[in-house]
NUTI-48476 format. One record per residue (C-alpha): residue number from 1; y, x negated, z negated. Coordinates in steps of 0.2 Angstrom, whole numbers. Each point is the difference from the previous one (the first is absolute). Layout:
REM NUTI-48476
<NUM; <Y; X; Z>>
...
//
This chain:
REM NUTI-48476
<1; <730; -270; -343>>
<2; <-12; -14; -1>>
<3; <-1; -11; 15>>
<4; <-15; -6; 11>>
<5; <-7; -12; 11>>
<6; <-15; -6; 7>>
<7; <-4; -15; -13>>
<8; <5; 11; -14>>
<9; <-14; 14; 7>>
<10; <-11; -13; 1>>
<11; <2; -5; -19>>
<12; <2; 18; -3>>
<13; <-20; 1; -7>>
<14; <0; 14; 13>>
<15; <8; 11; -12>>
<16; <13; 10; 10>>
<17; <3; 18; -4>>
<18; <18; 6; 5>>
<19; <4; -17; 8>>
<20; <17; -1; 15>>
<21; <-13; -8; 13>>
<22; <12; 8; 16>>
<23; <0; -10; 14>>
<24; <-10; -17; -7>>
<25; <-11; -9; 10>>
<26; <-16; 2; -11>>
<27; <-13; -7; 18>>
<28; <-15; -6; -7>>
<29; <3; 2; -19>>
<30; <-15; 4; -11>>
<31; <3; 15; -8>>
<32; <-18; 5; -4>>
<33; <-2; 12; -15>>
<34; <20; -1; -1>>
<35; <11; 16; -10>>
<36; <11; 5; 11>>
<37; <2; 18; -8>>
<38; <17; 7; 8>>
<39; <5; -19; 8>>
<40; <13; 0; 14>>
<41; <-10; -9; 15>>
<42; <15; 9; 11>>
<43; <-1; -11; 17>>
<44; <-8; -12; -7>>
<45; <-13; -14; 10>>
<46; <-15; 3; -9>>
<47; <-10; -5; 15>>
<48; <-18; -10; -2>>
<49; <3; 3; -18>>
<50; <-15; 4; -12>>
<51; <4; 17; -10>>
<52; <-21; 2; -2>>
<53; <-1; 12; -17>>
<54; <20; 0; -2>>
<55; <9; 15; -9>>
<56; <15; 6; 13>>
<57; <0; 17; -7>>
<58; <16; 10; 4>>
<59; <8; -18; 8>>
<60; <10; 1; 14>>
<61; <-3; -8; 13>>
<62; <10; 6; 15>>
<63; <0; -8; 16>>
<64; <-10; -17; -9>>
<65; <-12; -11; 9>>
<66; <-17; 2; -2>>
<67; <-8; -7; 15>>
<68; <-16; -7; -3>>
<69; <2; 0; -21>>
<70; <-14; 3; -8>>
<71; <1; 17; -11>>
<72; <-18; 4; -3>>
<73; <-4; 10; -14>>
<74; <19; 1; -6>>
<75; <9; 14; -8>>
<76; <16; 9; 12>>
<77; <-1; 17; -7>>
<78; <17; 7; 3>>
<79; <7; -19; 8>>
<80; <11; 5; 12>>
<81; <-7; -9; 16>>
<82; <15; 9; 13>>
<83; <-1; -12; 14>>
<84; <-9; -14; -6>>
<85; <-8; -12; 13>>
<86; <-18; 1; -5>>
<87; <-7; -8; 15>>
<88; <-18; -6; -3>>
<89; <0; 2; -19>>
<90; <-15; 2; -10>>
<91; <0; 16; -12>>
<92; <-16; 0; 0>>
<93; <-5; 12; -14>>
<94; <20; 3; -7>>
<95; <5; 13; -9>>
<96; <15; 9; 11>>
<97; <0; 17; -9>>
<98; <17; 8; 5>>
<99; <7; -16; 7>>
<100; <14; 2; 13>>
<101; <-7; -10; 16>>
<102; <14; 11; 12>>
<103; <3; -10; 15>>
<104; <-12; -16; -5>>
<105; <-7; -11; 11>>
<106; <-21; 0; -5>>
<107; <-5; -6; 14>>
<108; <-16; -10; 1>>
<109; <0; 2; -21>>
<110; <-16; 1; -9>>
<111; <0; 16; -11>>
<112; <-20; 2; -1>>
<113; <-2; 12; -16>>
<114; <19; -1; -3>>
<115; <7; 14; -8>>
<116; <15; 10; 9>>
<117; <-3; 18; -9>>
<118; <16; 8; 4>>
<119; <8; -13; 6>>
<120; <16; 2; 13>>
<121; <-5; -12; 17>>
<122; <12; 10; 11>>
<123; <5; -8; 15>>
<124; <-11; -15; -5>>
<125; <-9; -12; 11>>
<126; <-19; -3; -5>>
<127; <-5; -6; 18>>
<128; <-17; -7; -4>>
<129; <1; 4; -17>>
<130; <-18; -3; -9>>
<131; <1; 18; -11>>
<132; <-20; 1; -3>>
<133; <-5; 10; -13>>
<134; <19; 2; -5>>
<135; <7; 14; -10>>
<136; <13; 8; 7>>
<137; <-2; 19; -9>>
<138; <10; 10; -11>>
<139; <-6; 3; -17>>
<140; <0; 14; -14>>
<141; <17; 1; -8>>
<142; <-2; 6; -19>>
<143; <6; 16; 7>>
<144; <-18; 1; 6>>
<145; <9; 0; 20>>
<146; <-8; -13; 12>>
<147; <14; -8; 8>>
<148; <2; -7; 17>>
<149; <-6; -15; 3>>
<150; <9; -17; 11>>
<151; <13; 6; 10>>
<152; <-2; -11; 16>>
<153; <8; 10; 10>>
<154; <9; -9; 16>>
<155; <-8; -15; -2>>
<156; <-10; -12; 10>>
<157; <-18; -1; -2>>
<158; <-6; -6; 16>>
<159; <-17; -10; -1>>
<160; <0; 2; -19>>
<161; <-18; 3; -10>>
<162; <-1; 13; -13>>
<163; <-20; 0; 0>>
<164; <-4; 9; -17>>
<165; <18; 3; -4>>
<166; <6; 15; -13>>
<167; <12; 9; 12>>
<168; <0; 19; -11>>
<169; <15; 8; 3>>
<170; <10; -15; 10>>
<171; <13; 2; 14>>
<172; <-3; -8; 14>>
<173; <13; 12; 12>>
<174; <6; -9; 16>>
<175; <-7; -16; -5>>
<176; <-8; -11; 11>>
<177; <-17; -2; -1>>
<178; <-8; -5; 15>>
<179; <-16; -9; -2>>
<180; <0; 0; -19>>
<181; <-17; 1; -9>>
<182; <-3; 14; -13>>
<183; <-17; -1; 2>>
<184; <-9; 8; -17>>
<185; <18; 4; -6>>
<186; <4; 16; -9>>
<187; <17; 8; 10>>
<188; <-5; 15; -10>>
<189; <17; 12; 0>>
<190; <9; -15; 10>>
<191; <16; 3; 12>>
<192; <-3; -9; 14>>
<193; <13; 13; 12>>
<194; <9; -9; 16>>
<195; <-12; -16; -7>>
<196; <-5; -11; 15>>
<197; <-21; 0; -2>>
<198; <-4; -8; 17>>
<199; <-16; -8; -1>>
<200; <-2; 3; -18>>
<201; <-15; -1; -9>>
<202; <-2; 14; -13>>
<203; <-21; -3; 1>>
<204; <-10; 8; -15>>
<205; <21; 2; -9>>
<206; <3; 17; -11>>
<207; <12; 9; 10>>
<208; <-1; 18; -10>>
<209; <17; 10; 2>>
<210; <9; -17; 7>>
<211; <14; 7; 12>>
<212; <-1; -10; 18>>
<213; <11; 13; 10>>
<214; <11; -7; 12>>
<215; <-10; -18; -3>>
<216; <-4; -9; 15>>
<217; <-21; -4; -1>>
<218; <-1; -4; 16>>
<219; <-17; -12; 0>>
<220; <-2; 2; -19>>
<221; <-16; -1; -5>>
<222; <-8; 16; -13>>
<223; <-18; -4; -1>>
<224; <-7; 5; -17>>
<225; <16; 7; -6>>
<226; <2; 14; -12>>
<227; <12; 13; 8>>
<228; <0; 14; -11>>
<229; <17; 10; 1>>
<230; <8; -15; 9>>
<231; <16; 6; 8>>
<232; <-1; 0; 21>>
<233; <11; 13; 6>>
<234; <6; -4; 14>>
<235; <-7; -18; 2>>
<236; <-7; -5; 15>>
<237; <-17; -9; -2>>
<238; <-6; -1; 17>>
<239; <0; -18; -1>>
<240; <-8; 0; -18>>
<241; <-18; -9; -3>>
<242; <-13; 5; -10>>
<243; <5; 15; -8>>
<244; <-13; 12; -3>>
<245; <0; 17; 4>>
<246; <-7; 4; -16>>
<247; <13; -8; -9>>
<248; <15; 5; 14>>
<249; <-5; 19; -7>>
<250; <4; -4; -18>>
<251; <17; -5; 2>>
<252; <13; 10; 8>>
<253; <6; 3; 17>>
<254; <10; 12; 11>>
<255; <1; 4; 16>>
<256; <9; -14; 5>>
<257; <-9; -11; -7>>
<258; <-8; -11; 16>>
<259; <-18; -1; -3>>
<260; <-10; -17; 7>>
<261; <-10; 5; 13>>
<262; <-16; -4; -6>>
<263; <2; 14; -12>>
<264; <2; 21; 2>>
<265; <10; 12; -11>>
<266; <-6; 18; -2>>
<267; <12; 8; -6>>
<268; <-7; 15; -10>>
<269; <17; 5; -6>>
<270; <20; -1; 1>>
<271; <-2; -16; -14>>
<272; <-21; -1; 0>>
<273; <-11; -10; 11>>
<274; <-15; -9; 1>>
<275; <-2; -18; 9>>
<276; <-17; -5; 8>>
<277; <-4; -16; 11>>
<278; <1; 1; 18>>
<279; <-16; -3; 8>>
//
């Protein structure tokens, strides 16, 4: 097996598909434009360094140190990113399609118009993330299926901006998303069940058929949101800004749904009501 070091990298005319790079302090290197198609970056220090345009498709890169490396427009479709320290990177307008980001550390990244369809982020920590305009959906298989999109599901969003951001079909359950931004976002047919949304801004967002029961929206803010067939049961939204009764009477409710109280239910039916503003 061929041998590496960093001065060997270096001289390397960036041309490392299939390179043993496991556990080599790579800080700072210039990478731009690099191959690393299938590489071994496998604990690596990789942090500072320039990877802007670089090909990491399918590399593994578990547990590596990314903090603060530039990764703008670079290719990690399929890289396995399973605990990586991405702390402060930019991935500014990266291609992440299928990449495994399970247990990262995102905080603070830049992933403004990065792409994470069907991506796995579970259990990973985007605290202050930049995600604007960000796809994190599922696609059309050529089966013709939709599948589901990122799977974020126990993670840490907390402060996090997602204004704009293609969230079809994501799973968002039990994660924490207090004060995150999804202003203008489309969480069309998202999971967000058990999700932490206090203080959550879901202003002028698509929410059709999304499933928020057993969410926590305490403070969250709906002003201008699309509701239709958005699953309450059982939610309380007594504490819930914004929402319009017009809206509110798209979606679907039960009776133990807790209605803010700036809003009436007429119940017309056992599962058929109507929702008008209280004057």
């Amino acid at each position: 097996m061929e041998t590496w070091d960093k001065e060997k990298v270096k001289k390397s005319k960036k041309n490392l598909e299939g390179a043993d790079l496991k556990g080599m302090d790579l800080s700072s290197i210039d990478l731009k434009n690099a191959n690393l198609i299938s590489a071994n970056l496998t604990s690596a220090d990789l942090s500072g360094a320039d990877f802007t345009g670089a090909n990491l498709f399918s590399a593994k890169a578990m547990r590596a140190n990314f903090k603060n490396t530039n990764l703008s427009g670079a290719t990690l479709q399929k890289t396995n990113l399973t605990r990586a320290n991405l702390e402060g990177a930019n991935l500014n307008s990266a291609d992440l399609m299928g990449a495994n980001l399970s247990q990262a550390i995102l905080a603070g990244s830049d992933l403004i118009r990065a792409s994470l369809i069907e991506a796995s982020l579970l259990e990973a920590d985007l605290t202050g993330a930049d995600l604007t305009e960000a796809k994190l959906s599922g696609r059309y298989t050529r089966e013709g299926i939709f599948s589901r999109g990122a799977n974020l599901r126990k993670g840490k969003l907390a402060g996090a901006k997602m204004v704009r951001a293609d969230l079809v079909a994501a799973e968002l359950n039990e994660t924490d998303c207090r004060d995150v931004d999804f202003s203008g976002a489309n969480l069309s047919e998202a999971s967000l069940k058990k999700a932490c949304l206090v203080s959550t801004c879901f202003v002028n967002s698509k929410l059709g058929d999304a499933d928020f029961r057993s969410a926590d929206l305490t403070d969250s803010d709906f002003s201008g949101a699309e509701l239709i067939e958005a699953k309450f049961q059982g939610v309380d939204l007594r504490k819930v800004k914004n929402i319009s009764p017009q809206e509110l009477e798209l979606s679907t409710i039960d009776s133990k749904t807790q209605i803010p109280d700036y809003i009436e239910v007429i119940w017309t039916s056992e599962d058929t009501y109507e929702c008008k503003q209280k004057v």
